[in-house]
Structure formats: structure tokens, C-alpha cells
MIPA-927097 format. One record per residue (C-alpha): residue in one letter; x, y, z. Coordinates in pm, whole numbers. Example, Ala and Ser with C-alpha at 12.3 -4.5 7.8 and 13.67 -1.06 7.14 Angstrom:
BEGIN
@res:a	east:1230	north:-450	up:780
@res:s	east:1367	north:-106	up:714
END
This chain:
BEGIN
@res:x	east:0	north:0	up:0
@res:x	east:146	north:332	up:-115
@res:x	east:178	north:595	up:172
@res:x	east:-7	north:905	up:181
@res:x	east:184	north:1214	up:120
@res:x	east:209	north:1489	up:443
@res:x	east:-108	north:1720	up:372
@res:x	east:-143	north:2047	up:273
@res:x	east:-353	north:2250	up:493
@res:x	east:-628	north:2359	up:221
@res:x	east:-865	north:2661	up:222
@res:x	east:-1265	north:2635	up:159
@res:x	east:-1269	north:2726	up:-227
@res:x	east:-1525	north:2901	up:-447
@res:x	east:-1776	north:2649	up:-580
@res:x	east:-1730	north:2618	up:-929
@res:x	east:-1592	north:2873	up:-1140
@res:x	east:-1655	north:3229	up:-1070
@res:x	east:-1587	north:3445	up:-1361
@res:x	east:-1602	north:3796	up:-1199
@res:x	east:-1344	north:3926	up:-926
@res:x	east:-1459	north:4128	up:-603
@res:x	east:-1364	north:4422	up:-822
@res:x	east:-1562	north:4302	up:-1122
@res:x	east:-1234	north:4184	up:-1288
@res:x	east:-1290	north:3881	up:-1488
@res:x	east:-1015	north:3583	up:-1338
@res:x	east:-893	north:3249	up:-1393
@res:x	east:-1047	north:2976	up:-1189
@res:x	east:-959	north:2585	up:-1182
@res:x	east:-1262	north:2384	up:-1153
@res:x	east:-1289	north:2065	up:-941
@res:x	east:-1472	north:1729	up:-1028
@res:x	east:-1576	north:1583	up:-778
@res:x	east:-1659	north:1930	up:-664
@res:x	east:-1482	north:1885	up:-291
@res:x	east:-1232	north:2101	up:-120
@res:x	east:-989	north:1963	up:-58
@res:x	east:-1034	north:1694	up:-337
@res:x	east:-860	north:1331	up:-323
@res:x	east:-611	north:1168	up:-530
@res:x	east:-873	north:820	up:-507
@res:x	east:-1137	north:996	up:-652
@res:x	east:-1001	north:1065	up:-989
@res:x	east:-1007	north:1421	up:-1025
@res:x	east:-1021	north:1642	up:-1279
@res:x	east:-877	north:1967	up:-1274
@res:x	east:-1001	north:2240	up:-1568
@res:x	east:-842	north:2546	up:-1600
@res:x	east:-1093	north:2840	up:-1711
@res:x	east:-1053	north:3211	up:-1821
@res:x	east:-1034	north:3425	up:-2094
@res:x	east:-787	north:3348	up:-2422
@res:x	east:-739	north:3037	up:-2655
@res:x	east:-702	north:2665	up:-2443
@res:x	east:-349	north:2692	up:-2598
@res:x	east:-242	north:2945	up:-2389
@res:x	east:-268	north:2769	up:-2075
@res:x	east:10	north:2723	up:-1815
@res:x	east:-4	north:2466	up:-1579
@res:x	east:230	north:2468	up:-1200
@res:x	east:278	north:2223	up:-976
@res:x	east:364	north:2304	up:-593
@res:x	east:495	north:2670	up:-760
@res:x	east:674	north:2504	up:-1008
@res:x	east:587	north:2539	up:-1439
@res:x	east:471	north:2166	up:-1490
@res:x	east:549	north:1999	up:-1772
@res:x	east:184	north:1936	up:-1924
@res:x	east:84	north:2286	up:-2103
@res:x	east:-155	north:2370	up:-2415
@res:x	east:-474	north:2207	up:-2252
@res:x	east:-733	north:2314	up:-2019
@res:x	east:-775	north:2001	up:-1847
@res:x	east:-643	north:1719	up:-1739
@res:x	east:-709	north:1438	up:-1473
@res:x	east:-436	north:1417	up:-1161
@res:x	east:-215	north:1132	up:-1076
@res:x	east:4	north:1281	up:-829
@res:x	east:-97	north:1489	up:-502
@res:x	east:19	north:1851	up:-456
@res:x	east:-67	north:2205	up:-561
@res:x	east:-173	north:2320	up:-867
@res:x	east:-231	north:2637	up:-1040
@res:x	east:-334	north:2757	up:-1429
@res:x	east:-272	north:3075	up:-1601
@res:x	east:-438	north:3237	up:-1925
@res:x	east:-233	north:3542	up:-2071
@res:x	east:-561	north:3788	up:-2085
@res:x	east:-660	north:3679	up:-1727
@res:x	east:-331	north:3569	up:-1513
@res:x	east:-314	north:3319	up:-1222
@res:x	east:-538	north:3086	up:-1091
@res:x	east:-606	north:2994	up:-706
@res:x	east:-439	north:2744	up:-593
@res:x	east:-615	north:2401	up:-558
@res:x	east:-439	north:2105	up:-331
@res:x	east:-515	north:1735	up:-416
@res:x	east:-502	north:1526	up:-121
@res:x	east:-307	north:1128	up:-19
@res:x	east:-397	north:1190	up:362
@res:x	east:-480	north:941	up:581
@res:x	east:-759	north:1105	up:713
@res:x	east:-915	north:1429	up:537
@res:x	east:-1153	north:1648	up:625
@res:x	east:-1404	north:1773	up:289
@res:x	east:-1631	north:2009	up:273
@res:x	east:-1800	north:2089	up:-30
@res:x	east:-1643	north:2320	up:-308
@res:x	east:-1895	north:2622	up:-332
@res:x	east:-1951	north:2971	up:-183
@res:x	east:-2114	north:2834	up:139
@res:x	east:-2393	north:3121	up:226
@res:x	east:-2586	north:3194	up:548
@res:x	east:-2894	north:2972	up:589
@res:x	east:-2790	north:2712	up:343
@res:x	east:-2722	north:2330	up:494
@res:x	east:-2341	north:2205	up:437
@res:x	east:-2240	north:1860	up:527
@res:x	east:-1852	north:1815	up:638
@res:x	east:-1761	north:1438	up:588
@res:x	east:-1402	north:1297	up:729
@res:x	east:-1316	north:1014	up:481
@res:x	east:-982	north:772	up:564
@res:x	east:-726	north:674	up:263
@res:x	east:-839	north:508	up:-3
@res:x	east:-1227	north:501	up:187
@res:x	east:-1072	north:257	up:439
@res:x	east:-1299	north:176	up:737
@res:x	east:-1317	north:453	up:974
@res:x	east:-1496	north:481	up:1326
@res:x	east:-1508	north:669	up:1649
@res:x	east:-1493	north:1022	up:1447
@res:x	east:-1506	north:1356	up:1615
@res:x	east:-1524	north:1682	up:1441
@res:x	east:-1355	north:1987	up:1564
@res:x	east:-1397	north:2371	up:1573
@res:x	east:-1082	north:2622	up:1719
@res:x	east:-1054	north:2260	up:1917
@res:x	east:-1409	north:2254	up:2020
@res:x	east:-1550	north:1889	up:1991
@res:x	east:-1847	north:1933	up:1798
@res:x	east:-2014	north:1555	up:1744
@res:x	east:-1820	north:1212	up:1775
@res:x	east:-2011	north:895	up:1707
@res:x	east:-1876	north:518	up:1659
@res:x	east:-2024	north:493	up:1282
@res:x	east:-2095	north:835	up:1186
@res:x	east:-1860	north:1022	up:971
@res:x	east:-2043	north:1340	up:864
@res:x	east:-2156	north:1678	up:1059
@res:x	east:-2421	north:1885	up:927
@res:x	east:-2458	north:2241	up:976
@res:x	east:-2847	north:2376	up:927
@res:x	east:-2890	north:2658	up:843
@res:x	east:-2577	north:2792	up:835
@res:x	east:-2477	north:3137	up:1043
@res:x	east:-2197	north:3351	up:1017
@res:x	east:-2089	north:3229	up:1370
@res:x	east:-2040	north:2860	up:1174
@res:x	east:-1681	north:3087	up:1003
@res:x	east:-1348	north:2884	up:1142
@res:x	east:-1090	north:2628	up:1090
@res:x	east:-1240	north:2253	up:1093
@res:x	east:-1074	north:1928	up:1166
@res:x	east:-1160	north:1546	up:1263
@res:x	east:-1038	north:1265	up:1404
@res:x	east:-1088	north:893	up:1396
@res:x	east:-985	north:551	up:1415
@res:x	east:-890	north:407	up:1104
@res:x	east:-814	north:80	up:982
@res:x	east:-569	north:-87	up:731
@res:x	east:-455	north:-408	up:613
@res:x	east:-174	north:-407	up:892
@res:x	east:-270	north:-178	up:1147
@res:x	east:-510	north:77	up:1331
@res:x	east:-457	north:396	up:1483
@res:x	east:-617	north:737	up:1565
@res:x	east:-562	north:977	up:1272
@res:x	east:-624	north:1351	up:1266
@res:x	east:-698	north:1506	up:965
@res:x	east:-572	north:1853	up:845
@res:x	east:-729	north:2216	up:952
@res:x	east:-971	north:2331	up:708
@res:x	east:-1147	north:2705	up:685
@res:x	east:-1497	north:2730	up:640
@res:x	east:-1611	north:3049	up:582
@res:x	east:-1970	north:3150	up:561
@res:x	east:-2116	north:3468	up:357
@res:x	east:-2401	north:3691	up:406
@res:x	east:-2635	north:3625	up:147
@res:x	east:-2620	north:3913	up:-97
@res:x	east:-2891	north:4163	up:-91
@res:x	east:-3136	north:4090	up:-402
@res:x	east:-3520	north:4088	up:-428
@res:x	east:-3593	north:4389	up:-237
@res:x	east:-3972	north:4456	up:-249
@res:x	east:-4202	north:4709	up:-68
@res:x	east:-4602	north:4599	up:-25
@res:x	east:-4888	north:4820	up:100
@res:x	east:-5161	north:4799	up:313
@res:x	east:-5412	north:4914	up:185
@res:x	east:-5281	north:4667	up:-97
@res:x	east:-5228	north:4874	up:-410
@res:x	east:-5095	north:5185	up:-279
@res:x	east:-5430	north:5304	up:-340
@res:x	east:-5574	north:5447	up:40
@res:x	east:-5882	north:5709	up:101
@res:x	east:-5803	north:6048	up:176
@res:x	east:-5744	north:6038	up:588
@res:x	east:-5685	north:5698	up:612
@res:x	east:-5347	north:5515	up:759
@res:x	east:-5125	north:5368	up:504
@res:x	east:-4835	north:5116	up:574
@res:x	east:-4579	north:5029	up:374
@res:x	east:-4343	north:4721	up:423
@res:x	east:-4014	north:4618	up:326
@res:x	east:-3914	north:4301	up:234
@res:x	east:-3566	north:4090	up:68
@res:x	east:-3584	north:3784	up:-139
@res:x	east:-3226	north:3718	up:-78
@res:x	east:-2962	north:3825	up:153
@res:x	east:-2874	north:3789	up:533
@res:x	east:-2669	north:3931	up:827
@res:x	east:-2764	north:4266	up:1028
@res:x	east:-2970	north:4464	up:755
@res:x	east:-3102	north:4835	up:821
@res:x	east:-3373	north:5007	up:577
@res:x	east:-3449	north:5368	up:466
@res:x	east:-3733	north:5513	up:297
@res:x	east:-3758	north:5757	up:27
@res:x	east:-4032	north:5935	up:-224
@res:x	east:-3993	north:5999	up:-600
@res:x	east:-3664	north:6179	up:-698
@res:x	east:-3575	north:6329	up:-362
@res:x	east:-3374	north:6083	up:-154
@res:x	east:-3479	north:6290	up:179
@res:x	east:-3505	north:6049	up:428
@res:x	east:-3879	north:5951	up:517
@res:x	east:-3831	north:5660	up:764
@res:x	east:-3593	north:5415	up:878
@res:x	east:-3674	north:5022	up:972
@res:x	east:-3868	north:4803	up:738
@res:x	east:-4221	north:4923	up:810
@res:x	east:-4318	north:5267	up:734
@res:x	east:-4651	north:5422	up:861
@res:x	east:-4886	north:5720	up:766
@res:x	east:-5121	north:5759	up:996
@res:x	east:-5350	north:6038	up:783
@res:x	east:-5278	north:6051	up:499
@res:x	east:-5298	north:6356	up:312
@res:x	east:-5324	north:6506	up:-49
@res:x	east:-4970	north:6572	up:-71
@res:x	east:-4869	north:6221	up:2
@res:x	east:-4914	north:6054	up:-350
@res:x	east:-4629	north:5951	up:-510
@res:x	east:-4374	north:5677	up:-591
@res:x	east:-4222	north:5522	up:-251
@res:x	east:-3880	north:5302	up:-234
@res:x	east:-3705	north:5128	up:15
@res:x	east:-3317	north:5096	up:-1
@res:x	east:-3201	north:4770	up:202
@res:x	east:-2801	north:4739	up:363
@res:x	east:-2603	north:4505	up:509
@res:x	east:-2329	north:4726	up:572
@res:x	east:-2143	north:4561	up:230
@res:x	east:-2359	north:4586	up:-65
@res:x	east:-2680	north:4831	up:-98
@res:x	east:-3038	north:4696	up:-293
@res:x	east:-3300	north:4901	up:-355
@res:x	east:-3684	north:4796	up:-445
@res:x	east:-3893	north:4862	up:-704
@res:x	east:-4099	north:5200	up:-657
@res:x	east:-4439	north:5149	up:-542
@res:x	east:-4686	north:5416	up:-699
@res:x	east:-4891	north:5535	up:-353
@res:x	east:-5257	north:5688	up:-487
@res:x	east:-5440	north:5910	up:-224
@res:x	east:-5829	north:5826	up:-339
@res:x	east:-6057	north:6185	up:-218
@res:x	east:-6383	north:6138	up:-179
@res:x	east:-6656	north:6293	up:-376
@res:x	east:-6768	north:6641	up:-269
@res:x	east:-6952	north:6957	up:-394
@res:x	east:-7174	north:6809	up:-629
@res:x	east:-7384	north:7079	up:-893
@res:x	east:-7676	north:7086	up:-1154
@res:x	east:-7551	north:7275	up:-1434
@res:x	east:-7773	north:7481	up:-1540
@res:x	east:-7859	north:7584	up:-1177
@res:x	east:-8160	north:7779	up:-1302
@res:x	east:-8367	north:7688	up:-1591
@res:x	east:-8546	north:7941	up:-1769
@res:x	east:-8927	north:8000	up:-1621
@res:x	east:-9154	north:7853	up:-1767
@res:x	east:-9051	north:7596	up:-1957
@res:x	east:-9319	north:7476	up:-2230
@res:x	east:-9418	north:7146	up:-2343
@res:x	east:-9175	north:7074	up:-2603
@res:x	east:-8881	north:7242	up:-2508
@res:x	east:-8553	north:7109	up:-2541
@res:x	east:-8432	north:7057	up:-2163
@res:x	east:-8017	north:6898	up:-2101
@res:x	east:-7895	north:6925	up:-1732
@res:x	east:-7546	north:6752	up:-1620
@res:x	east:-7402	north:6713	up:-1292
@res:x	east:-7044	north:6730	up:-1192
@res:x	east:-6849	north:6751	up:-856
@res:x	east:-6612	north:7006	up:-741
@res:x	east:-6305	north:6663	up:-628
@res:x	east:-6339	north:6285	up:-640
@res:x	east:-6131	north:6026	up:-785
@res:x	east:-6223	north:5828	up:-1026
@res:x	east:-6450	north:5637	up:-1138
@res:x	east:-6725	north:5862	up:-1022
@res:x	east:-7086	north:5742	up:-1090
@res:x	east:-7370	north:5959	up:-1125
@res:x	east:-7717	north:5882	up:-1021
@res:x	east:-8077	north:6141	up:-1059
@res:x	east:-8343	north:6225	up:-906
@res:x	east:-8698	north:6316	up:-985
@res:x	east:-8907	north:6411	up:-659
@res:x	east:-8651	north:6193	up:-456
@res:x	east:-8724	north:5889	up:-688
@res:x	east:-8425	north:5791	up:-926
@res:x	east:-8511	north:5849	up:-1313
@res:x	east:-8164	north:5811	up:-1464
@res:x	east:-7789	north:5727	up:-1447
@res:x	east:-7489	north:5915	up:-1582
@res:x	east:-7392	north:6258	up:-1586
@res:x	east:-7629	north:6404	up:-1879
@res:x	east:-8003	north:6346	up:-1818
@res:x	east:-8141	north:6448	up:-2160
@res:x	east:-8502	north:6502	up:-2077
@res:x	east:-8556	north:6593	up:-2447
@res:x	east:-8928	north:6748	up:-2572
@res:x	east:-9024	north:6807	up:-2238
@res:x	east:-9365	north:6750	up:-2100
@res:x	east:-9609	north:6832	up:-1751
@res:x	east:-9503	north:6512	up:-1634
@res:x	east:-9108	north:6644	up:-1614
@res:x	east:-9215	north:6887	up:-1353
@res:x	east:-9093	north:6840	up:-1051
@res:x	east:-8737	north:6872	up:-822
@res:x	east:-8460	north:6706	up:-952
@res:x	east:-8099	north:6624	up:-721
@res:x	east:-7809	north:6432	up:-849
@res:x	east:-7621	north:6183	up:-623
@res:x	east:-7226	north:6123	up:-729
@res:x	east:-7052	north:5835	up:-572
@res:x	east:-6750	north:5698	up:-569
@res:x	east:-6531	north:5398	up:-396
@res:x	east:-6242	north:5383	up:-246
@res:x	east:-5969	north:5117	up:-165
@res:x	east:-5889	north:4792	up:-333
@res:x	east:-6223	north:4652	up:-286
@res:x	east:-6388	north:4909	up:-275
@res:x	east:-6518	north:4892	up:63
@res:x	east:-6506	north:5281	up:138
@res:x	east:-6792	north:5404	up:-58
@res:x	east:-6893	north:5791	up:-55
@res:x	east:-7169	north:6025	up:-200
@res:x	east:-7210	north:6361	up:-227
@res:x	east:-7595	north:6535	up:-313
@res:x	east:-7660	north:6851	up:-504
@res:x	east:-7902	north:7143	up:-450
@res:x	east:-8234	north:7123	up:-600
@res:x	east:-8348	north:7211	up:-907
@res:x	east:-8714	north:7309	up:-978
@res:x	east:-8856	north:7241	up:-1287
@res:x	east:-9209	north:7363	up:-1418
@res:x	east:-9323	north:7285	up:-1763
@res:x	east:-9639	north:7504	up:-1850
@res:x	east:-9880	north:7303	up:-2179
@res:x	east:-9876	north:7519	up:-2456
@res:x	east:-10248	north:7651	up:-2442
@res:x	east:-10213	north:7764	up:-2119
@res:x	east:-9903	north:7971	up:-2159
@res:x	east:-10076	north:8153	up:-2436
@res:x	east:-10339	north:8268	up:-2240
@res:x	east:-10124	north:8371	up:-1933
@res:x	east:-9940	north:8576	up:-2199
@res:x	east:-10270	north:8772	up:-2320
@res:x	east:-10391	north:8811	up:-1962
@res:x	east:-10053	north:8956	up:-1858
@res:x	east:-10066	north:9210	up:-2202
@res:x	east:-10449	north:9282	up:-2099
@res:x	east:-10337	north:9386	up:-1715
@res:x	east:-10049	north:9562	up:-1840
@res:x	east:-10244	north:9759	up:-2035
@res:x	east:-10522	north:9810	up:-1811
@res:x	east:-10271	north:9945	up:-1559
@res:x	east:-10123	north:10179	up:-1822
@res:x	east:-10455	north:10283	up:-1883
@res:x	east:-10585	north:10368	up:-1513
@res:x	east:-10250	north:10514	up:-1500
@res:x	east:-10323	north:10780	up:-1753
@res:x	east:-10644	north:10862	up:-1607
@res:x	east:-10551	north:10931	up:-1270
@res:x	east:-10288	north:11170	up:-1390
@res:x	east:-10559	north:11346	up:-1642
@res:x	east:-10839	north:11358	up:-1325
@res:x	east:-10587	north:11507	up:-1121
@res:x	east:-10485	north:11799	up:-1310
@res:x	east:-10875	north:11822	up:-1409
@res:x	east:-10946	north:11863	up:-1041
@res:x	east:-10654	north:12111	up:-947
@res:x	east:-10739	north:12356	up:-1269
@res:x	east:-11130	north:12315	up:-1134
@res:x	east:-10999	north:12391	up:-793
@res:x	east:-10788	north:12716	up:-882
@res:x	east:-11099	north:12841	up:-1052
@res:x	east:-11351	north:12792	up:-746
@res:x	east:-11067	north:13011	up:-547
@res:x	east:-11078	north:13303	up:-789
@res:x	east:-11430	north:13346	up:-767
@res:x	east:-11468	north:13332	up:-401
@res:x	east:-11219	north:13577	up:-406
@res:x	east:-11372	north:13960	up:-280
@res:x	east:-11303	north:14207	up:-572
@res:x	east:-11019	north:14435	up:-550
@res:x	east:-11132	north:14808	up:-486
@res:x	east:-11066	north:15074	up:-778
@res:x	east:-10759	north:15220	up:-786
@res:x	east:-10797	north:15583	up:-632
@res:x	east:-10907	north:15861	up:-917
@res:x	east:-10615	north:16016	up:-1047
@res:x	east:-10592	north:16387	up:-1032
@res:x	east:-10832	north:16594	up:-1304
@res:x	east:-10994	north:16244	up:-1398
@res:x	east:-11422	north:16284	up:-1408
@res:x	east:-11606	north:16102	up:-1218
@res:x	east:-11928	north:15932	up:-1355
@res:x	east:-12216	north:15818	up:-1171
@res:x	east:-12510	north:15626	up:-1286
@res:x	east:-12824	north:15612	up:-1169
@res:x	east:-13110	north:15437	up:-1241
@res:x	east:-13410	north:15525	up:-1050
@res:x	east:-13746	north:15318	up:-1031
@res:x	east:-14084	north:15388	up:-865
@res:x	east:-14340	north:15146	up:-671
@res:x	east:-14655	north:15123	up:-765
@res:x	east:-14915	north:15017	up:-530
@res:x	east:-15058	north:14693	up:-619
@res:x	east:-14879	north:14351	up:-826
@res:x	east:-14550	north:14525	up:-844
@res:x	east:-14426	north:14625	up:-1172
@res:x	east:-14140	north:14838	up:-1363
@res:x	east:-14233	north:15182	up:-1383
@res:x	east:-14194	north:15363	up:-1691
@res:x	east:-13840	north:15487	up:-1714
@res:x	east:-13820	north:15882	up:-1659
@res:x	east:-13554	north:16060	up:-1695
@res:x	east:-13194	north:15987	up:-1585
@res:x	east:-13017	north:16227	up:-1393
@res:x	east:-12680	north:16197	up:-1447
@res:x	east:-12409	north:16399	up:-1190
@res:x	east:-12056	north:16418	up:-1269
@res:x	east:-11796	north:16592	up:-1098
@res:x	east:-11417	north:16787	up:-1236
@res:x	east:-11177	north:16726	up:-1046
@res:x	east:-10910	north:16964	up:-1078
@res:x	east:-10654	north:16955	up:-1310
@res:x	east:-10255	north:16937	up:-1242
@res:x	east:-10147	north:17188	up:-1015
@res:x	east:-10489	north:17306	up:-961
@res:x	east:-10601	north:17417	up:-1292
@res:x	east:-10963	north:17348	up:-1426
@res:x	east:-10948	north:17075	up:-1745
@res:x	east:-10985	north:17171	up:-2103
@res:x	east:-11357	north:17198	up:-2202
@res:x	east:-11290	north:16862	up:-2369
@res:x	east:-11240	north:16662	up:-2084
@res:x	east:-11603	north:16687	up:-1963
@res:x	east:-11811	north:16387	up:-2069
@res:x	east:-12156	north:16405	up:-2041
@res:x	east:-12365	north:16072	up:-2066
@res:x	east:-12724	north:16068	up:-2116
@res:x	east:-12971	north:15733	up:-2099
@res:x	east:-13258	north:15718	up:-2249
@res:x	east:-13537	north:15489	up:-2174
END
């Protein structure tokens, strides 16, 4: 039986080939098959060397050393040791130790990740019996068991990071003895942050004007200490920290698009925006026209439409007749209009709010008369209100005439009660005239008797300054009878 080589103390590698440095640099990686770290000489591996540039430019090394196998970019191992690849475009590869140990401890070659399950298995040479295995952490016994050779760790933490080894009794063809394998590092990763989601409540983003909104943050992928902020369109102001964030009213100005922005103090994700709609109720509904012109005859055209003042949508309309609903929409078109459209007409808007639609509000308008006169009847209202008119223009005009008729017939009544005014005083020279008519009773029937004749006096009066008047200013008047 060949004896195992001293080992190498091997490191957890990557699982499988990962193309993309830390930095984002692409590298060359040597791929394992079986895909253990560290992997046996027993198991036949096979070792391919992968990276950018033609398979002919690979270099192989063995324990730091160029090896004499170059142009491929695989090959299958036959001797223990180190080995390393290199492309031109993309350098070195990590180095990858093949195993002839006694006793090794494997542990699966992949990027082990918080909350997965990882099984460690201690295997003797060439998978010669082994029992009475114990597994080791910083020299911590972790499990021993007479037949069991593997340790699970589920789920895996970032506590589970250290340097692993076991220990057993194994058995060979000429002897047995306790055999401790070589320290191995596990190292466990926080799950990178991916899948970062936010969800509402209401769901939807869509909540009623006043109502509480809250909004929750969630990751698909990633693990370790994480801390959350909250931010609104553009602005990255800071809104909240944690990953719940609550509005307890919520007001007009608190639509928008909402994101949450997840750490874990190495990487940063950020979610989706979430569209938040503040739903207002309907308010301030109105009848447009708000006055229809009076009266309205049979046969008239009549169109009235409601709308409200806010409300989002959809907003349904619902009217009215005399508190009894005619029509839906927000035209009624009445049409030719009849007697039986008389009445008071409202409209009733409504709308619902929320997901479901469970919040359901309505807002009423004024009233809004309506009087349809027949056609007949409006005529004759028109000729009876021409006929008054005119009779009042009409009564008008008299009054005024019967009243200046009476004040003229009352100024004339006052001038003839009136005593005469006396003659002015004779002026000086001026002849005075008296007239007499003298009559005589007669005993018996009384009658006229026969005129005699008139006496007739007059009187000078002195002229100006006492001088007598020219002969031609005496008048003498006779009567005759």
C-alpha cells in the first residue's frame, strides 16, 4: 500500500468557477470534479483550467513550479500537490491542493452562504474503514459517534466561520490507529442583498383620503444585520428608517412613488418603486344649469349635467326626480319636455375607495325646480298679462288726467270766491261818472215803472297843479229809456 503524502492545509474554495473578481475583474479559476475542497487523489479528479484566451495558452504549476503538461485546459491528476493555471488575458489561478492523507476532512467546493445546509464528511485513505470520528472547531468537539462520519450544519450562520478538523480511528490491512486530519477554513457569507420589495396595506398603494397607510419592506435574498431607509420619488430625503413605514392620515400631498433601499453594511439593494394613490372622496356636487329658464313649455328642449367640485375616479352619477331615481350618468337628456317632467330634480355622485372598494362615498346637489307650462295655457297667461299691463297703463293715464282736471277746477272755485279788488284811487283831473237808475213802486202787483228821466251827476276834479281841465275833458252821458 502506497503511503499518503504529508497534507497540505487547504482553504474552503469558491464552488465552481466564478468568472467575476470582487472588483468586477474577470479571473482564472480551476474547476474541481468531484466538486470537494480539498479533493482526493482516489477519486479521480479532474482539474479544468478556465478564463479568458485560446485553451493553448494555458500554463499549468505544480507546488509553484511550471509543470510539464501545457496547451490544454484540463487534465485528470495522478500525483498529489498544488496546482495552479494561467491564461495570458486573465493571469493566475487559485491554488487548488489534491489530497493522499490518511484522514481528510471535505467540505463541499462552493460559496457556502448563510442559511444554506453544508455537510462536512471525514473520509480515511483510499475510503478505508473509519470509526469513532469527532469533528472539531478552534478545538471545540463538535459531534463524535462510533459509525458516523459526517456533521451537518443547518442553516448555516456567520458564527459557523473557522478552521475545521476530525479525528478517527482508522483501519488498514496491517494496522489501526487514531488519525487527525488537516485544519480546514470554512467560511460563511451573508447572502447578498437581491429581491428587495415594498407591499402596502391598503394593498395597491391606493388608500382614502385620511386613512393610515403602511408600507413594508421586504428581501428575497440576503442575510446578516440589515437596516432600511425610505424615500419618495426623486428626492432621496429620508422619510423613515426600519422596514415598516406608517402614515397615519394621509394627506393630499402624500401621492407619489415610494422606495425602500435595504443594507447590510457591504452591498446596498433598492426595491422597485411602489406608486402610492391618495383616493378623495366625492364632494360639492352641482346641476348645471342651476336655473332653468321659467316657464318651460311642453316641447322644449331641456339637457342638465351634474359634476363635482373633487373625487377620484371612477365617479358614478345617479338622478333624481321628486326623490325617486329616473336616470344614471352625468347628462339626463329630458328631451321634448312635458307636464309630467315637472318636478325637483338632485343628483347623487358616488365613488369607492380602496382595493375593494369597501369605502364608498356620496355627495348630493341642490335642487333644481322644474315647471313645464302646456302650450295653451301659456298663451293665455301671456294675453292676460298684455291685458293687465295695459289696463294698468290705462288707469294710469287717467288718474294723472283727473288730477290735473281737479286742481285747474280747484284754482278756478278760489278766484271766484275771491272779494273784488277796490278801484284804484281817481287820479288827479280824472271825471267822475255816476249812474243812476231810478225806479218807482206802484201800489198793487209790483211792476217796472216807466223809465223817466236819468239824472246823471258828474264831478271835475281839478286839473294838475290846480287848474280846471280843457272843455274837452267833460263827458256828459245821457240814458234814455
Amino acid at each position: 500500500m502506497p503511503r499518503p503524502r504529508p497534507a497540505v492545509h487547504p482553504a474552503l474554495a469558491l464552488a465552481g468557477w466564478c468568472p467575476l473578481s470582487p472588483a468586477g475583474a474577470q479571473t482564472t479559476q480551476l474547476l474541481v470534479q468531484p466538486p470537494w475542497t480539498p479533493p482526493v487523489l482516489w477519486d479521480r479528479v479532474t482539474l479544468t483550467c478556465q478564463g479568458s484566451g485560446t485553451t493553448g495558452a494555458t500554463t499549468w504549476y505544480k507546488d509553484g513550479q511550471r509543470w510539464q503538461l501545457q496547451g490544454l485546459n484540463r487534465f485528470r491528476v495522478n500525483e498529489s500537490g498544488t496546482y495552479q493555471c494561467d491564461r495570458p488575458s486573465t493571469g493566475l489561478s487559485p491554488p487548488v491542493s489534491v489530497s493522499n492523507d490518511w484522514l481528510v476532512l471535505q467540505v463541499p467546493a462552493q460559496v457556502l452562504l448563510e442559511g444554506d445546509t453544508v455537510t462536512l464528511r471525514c473520509r480515511s485513505w483510499q475510503d478505508k474503514p473509519v470509526t469513532w470520528v469527532s469533528f472539531y472547531r478552534a478545538e471545540k468537539q463538535l459531534q463524535m459517534s462510533p459509525k458516523m462520519t459526517e456533521l451537518s450544519l443547518s442553516p448555516l450562520r456567520l458564527h459557523h466561520s473557522g478552521r475545521y478538523r476530525c479525528r478517527g480511528l482508522v483501519y488498514s490491512e496491517l494496522s489501526r490507529g487514531w488519525v487527525h486530519s488537516a485544519l480546514v477554513t470554512v467560511t460563511v457569507h451573508g447572502v447578498p442583498l437581491s429581491g428587495v420589495s415594498v407591499s402596502a396595506q391598503p394593498p395597491g398603494g391606493q388608500v382614502a383620503l385620511g386613512d393610515r397607510l403602511v408600507l413594508s419592506c421586504a428581501v428575497a435574498t440576503g442575510t446578516g444585520p440589515l437596516s432600511f431607509s425610505w424615500h419618495r420619488g426623486d428626492s432621496w430625503a429620508l422619510l423613515g428608517t426600519g422596514p415598516r413605514l406608517e402614515l397615519h392620515h394621509v394627506g393630499d400631498n402624500d401621492s407619489g412613488h415610494y422606495q425602500c433601499r435595504a443594507s447590510d453594511g457591504h452591498s446596498v439593494a433598492e426595491s422597485v418603486p411602489l406608486n402610492v394613490t391618495v383616493l378623495v372622496p366625492v364632494a360639492n356636487a352641482t346641476i348645471s344649469p342651476a336655473a332653468l329658464a321659467q316657464p318651460v313649455r311642453t316641447g322644449d328642449p331641456v339637457t342638465l349635467r351634474c359634476s363635482v367640485q373633487v373625487g377620484s375616479a371612477p365617479v358614478t352619477f345617479t338622478w333624481l326626480q321628486n326623490g325617486h331615481e329616473v336616470a344614471r350618468g352625468p347628462l339626463l337628456e329630458l328631451g321634448n319636455v312635458h307636464v309630467g317632467h315637472s318636478g325637483t330634480y338632485q343628483c347623487v355622485a358616488t365613488n369607492q375607495l380602496g382595493q375593494d372598494g369597501h369605502r364608498v362615498f356620496r355627495a348630493l346637489s341642490p335642487e333644481l325646480a322644474l315647471t313645464v307650462t302646456p302650450q295653451g295655457h301659456w298663451d293665455t297667461a301671456v294675453a292676460a298679462g298684455v291685458a293687465g299691463s295695459l289696463l294698468f297703463l290705462v288707469l294710469f293715464v287717467g288718474v294723472i288726467v283727473g288730477w290735473h282736471w281737479w286742481h285747474r277746477l280747484a284754482s278756478r272755485k278760489h278766484q271766484e270766491r275771491a272779494p273784488p279788488e277796490p278801484p284804484a284811487p281817481p287820479e288827479e283831473g280824472e271825471v267822475l261818472y255816476t249812474h243812476v237808475t231810478r225806479t218807482k213802486r206802484m201800489q198793487g202787483p209790483t211792476r217796472t215803472a216807466p223809465p223817466q228821466d236819468t239824472q246823471v251827476t258828474y264831478a271835475e276834479l281839478p286839473g294838475p297843479h290846480g287848474r280846471p281841465r280843457a272843455p274837452s275833458d267833460i263827458h256828459g252821458n245821457m240814458l234814455g229809456h
